[in-house]
C-alpha positions as a LaTeX table, in Angstrom:
\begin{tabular}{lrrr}
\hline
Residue & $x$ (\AA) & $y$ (\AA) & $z$ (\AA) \\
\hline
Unk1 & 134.74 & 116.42 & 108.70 \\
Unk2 & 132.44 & 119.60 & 108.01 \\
Unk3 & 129.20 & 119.44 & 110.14 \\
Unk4 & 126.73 & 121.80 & 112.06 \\
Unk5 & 128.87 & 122.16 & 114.97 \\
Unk6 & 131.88 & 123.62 & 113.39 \\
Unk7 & 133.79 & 126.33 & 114.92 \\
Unk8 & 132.71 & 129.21 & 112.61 \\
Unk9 & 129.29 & 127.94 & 112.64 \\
Unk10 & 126.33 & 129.20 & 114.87 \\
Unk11 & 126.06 & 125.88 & 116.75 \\
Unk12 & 129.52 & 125.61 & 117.19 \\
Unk13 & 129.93 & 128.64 & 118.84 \\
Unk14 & 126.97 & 127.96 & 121.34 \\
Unk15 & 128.97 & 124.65 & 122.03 \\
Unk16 & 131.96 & 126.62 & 122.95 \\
Unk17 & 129.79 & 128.48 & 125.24 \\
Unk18 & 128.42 & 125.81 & 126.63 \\
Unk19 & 131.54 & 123.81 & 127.21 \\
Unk20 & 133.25 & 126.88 & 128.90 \\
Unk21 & 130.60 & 127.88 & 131.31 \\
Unk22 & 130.54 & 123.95 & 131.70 \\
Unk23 & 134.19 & 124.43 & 133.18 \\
Unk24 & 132.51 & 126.96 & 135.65 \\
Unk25 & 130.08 & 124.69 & 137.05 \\
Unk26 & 131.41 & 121.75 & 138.63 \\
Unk27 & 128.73 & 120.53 & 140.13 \\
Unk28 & 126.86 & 119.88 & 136.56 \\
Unk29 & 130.02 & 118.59 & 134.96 \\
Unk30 & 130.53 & 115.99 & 137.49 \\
Unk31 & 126.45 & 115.04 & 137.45 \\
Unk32 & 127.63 & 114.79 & 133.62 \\
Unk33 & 130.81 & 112.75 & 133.98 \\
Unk34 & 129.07 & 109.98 & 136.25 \\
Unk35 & 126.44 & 109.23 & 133.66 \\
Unk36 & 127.07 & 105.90 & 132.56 \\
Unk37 & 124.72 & 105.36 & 129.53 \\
Unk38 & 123.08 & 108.68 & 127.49 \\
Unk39 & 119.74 & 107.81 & 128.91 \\
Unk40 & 121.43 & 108.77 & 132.26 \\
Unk41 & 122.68 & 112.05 & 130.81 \\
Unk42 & 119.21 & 112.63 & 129.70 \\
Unk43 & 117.72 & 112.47 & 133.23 \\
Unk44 & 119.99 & 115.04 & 134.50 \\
Unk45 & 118.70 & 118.39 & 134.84 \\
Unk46 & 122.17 & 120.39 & 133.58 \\
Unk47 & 121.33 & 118.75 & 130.32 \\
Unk48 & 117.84 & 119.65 & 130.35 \\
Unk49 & 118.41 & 123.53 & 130.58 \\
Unk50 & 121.25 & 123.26 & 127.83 \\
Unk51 & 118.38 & 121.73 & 125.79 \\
Unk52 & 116.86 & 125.17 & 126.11 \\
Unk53 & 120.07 & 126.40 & 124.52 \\
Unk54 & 120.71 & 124.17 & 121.78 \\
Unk55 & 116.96 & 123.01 & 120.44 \\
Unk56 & 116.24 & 125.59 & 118.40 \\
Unk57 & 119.29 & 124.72 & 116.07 \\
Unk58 & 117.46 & 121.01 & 115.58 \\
Unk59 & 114.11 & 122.20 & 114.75 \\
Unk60 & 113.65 & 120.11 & 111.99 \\
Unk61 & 115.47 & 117.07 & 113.51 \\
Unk62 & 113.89 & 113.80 & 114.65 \\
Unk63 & 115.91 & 111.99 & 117.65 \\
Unk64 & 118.17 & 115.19 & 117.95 \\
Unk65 & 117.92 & 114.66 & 122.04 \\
Unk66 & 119.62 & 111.88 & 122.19 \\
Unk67 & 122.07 & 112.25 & 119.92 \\
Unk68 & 122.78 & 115.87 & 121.75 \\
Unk69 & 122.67 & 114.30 & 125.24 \\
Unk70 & 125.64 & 112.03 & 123.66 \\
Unk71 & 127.68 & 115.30 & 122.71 \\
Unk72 & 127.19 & 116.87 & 125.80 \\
Unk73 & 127.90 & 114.04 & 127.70 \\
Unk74 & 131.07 & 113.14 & 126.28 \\
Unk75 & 131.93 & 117.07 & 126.56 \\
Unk76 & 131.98 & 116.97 & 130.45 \\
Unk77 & 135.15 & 114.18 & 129.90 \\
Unk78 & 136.97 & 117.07 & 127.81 \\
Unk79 & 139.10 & 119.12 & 130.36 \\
Unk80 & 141.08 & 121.28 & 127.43 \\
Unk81 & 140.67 & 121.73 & 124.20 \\
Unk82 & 142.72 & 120.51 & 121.17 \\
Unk83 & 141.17 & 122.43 & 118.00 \\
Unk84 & 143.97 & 122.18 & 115.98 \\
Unk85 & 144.11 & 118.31 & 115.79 \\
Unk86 & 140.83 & 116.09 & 114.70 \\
Unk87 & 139.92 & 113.38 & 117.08 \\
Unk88 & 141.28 & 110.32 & 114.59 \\
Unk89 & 144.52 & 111.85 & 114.55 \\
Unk90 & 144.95 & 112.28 & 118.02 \\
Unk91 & 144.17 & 108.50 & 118.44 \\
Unk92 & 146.79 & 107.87 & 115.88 \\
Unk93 & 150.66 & 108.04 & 115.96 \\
Unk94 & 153.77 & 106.12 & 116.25 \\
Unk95 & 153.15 & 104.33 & 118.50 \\
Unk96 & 149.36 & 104.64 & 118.05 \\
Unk97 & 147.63 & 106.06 & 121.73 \\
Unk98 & 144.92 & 103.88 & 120.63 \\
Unk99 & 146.08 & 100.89 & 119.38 \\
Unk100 & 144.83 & 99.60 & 116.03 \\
Unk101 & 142.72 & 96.45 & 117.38 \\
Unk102 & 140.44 & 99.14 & 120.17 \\
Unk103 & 140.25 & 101.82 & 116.91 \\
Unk104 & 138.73 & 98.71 & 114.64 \\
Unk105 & 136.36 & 97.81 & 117.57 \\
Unk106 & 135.38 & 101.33 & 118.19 \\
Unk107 & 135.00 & 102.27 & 114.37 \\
Unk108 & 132.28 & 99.10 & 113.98 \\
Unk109 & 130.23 & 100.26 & 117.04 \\
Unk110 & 126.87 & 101.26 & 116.38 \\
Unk111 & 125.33 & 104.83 & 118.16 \\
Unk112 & 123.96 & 102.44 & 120.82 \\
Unk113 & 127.23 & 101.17 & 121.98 \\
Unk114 & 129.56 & 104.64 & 121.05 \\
Unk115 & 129.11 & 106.20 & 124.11 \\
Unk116 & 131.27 & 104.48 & 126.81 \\
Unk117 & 133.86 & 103.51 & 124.33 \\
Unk118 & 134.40 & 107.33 & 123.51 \\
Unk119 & 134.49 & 107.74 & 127.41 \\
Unk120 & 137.59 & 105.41 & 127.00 \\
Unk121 & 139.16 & 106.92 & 124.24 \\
Unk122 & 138.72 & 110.65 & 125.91 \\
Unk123 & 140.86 & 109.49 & 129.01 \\
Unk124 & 143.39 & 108.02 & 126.68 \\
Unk125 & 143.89 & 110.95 & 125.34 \\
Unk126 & 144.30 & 112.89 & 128.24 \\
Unk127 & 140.87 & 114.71 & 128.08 \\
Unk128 & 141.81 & 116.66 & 126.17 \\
Unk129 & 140.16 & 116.90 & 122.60 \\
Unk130 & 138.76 & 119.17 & 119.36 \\
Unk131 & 135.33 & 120.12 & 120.84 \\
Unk132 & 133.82 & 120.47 & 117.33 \\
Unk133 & 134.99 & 117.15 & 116.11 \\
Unk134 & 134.05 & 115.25 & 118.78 \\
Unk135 & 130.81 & 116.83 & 118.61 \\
Unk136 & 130.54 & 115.94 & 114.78 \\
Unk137 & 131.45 & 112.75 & 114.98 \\
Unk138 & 129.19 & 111.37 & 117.80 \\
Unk139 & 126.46 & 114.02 & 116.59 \\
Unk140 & 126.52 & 112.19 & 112.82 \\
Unk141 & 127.90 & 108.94 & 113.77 \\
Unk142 & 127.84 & 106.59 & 110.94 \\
Unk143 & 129.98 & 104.79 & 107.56 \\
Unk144 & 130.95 & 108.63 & 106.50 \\
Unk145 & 132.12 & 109.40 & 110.07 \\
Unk146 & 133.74 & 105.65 & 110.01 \\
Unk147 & 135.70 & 105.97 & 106.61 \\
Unk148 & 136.97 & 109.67 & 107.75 \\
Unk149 & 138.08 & 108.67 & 110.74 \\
Unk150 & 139.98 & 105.20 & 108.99 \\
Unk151 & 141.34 & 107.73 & 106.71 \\
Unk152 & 142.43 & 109.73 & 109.42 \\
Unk153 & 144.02 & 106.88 & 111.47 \\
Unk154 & 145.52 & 104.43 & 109.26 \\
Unk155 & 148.09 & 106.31 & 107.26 \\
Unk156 & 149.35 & 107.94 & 110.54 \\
Unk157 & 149.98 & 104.83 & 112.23 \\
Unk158 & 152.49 & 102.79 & 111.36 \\
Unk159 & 151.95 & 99.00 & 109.51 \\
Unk160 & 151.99 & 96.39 & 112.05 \\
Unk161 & 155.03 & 93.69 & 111.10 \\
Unk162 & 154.06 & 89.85 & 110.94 \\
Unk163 & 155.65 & 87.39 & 112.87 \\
\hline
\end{tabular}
């Protein structure tokens, strides 16, 4: 999935930034990692200043705080990065490290309810993730993220046999 936080774009490379300073200051990515909801991460003040950093890429964006508090949230849980594998595939696999029934559940979730379930699905994976899809994804959550990521998953996990 192309999106604005791509590697080779602008706001991709801030992100990068952002996340590796982030590895720097552990007091800010452990006020990060206990926020339970994105409300909390929007209370804290290490996502406040990297508001400073990052708002002048969503000028012309309504809601763009909350979706961004999401991202940045969800970036404290990432301890290395993975950039050559998307986040679908990773969760894929034989066998799956997601299974097929918490992917379905997770792929039908609304923004509301994404956050904690890709909380989940970071430690599964080891915390260790593609920055810039992760940041895609949650950033432009919805059916086109939903149907990549299903096309992602499916045919690299294998069919489930009847009984």
């Amino acid at each position: 999935m192309k999106g604005k936080f791509d590697a080779d774009k602008p706001l991709g490379e801030v992100l990068q930034k952002w996340w590796s300073d982030l590895q720097e200051r552990n007091g800010d990515r452990a006020e990060l990692r206990r926020a339970e909801t994105v409300a909390d991460v929007i209370l804290l003040p290490a996502f406040q200043r990297a508001c400073i950093r990052f708002k002048p890429f969503f000028k012309e964006e309504e809601q763009w705080e909350m979706r961004l508090a999401a991202v940045l949230g969800l970036m404290a849980h990432i301890r290395h990065t993975h950039p050559e594998q998307a986040l679908a595939l990773q969760m894929a696999g034989n066998p799956p490290v997601v299974s097929e029934l918490r992917f379905r559940r997770l792929i039908q979730r609304d923004r509301a309810d994404l956050y904690v379930s890709m909380i989940r699905v970071l430690r599964m994976l080891g915390n260790k993730a593609n920055l810039h899809d992760v940041a895609n994804s949650v950033y432009y959550w919805g059916d086109k993220v939903k149907r990549d990521w299903a096309f992602a998953y499916f045919p690299n996990t294998p069919e489930k046999t009847s009984a």
